[in-house]
N, C-alpha and C positions, 0 to 999 in steps of 0.2 A: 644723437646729438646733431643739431642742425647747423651749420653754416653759415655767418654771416656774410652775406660778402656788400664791399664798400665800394659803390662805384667811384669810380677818381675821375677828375675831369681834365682837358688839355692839362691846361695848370699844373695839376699835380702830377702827370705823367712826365712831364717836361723837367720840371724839377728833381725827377726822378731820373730821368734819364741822364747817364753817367758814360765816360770811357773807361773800359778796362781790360785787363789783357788777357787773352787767352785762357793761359794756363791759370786764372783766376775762376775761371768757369767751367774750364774743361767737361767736369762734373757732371753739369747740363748735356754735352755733348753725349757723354758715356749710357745715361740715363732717358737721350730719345727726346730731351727737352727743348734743345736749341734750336729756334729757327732765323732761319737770313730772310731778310728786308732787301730787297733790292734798294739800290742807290736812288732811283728815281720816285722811291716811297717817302712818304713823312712817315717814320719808325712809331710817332705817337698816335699817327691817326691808324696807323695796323693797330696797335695795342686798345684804341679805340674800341676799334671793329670786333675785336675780340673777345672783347669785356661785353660788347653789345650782342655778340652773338648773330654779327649780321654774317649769315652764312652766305648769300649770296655776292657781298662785295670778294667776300673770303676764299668762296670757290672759283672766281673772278680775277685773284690776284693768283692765286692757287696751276689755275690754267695757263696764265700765263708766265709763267715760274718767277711770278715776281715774290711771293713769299713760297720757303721752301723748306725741309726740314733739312739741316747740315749736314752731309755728307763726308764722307774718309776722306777725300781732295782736297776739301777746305780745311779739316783739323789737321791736318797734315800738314800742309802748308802755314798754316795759322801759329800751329805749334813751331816750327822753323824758324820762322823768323820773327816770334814774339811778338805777334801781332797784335794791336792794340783796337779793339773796337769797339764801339757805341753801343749800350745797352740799355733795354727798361724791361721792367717785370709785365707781361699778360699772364697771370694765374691760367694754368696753370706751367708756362711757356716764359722762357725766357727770352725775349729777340734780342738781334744783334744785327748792325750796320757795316759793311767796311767806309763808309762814307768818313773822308776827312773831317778830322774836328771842326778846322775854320772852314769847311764849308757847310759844316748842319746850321741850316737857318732857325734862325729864333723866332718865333711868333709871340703875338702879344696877345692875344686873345684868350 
């Protein structure tokens, strides 16, 4: 059986892209799935990147621990005080922001 897969554009990533909490995801965590967006990323253009398969921006953000797979520090913490974060789906990955809601800028493109 083969795999479609859909590519989604800004647009639909955006729109997808939702806050929620933690312990709503956990799951991701336990399973190796979740990774962190640094704050200084657009969370859509990582999931971009991903979907694109551009390994070079990816090893790029990678190095500089701007994208990173969540570690015990952060669920621990996360889980504590009910933290609430920015998420969008990159098959097969989940990412995640701590970036405040009013400051995730919207684009229009």
């Amino acid at each position: 059986m083969t795999e479609q897969l859909v590519e989604k554009t800004y647009q639909d990533l955006k729109q997808e892209c939702a806050p929620i909490s933690y312990k709503e995801i956990e799951h991701f965590f336990a399973r190796g799935m979740l990774i962190l967006v640094a704050e200084d990323l657009d969370i859509i253009d990582v999931a971009l990147m991903i979907q694109a398969d551009d390994t070079q921006q990816l090893n790029k953000w990678i190095s500089q621990e701007q994208v990173i797979r969540v570690h015990d520090d952060y669920a621990i913490k996360w889980s504590k005080k009910e933290t609430i974060l920015m998420a969008v789906t990159a098959v097969p990955w989940l990412l995640v922001q701590e970036k405040c809601l009013e400051d995730n800028p919207k684009k229009d493109n």
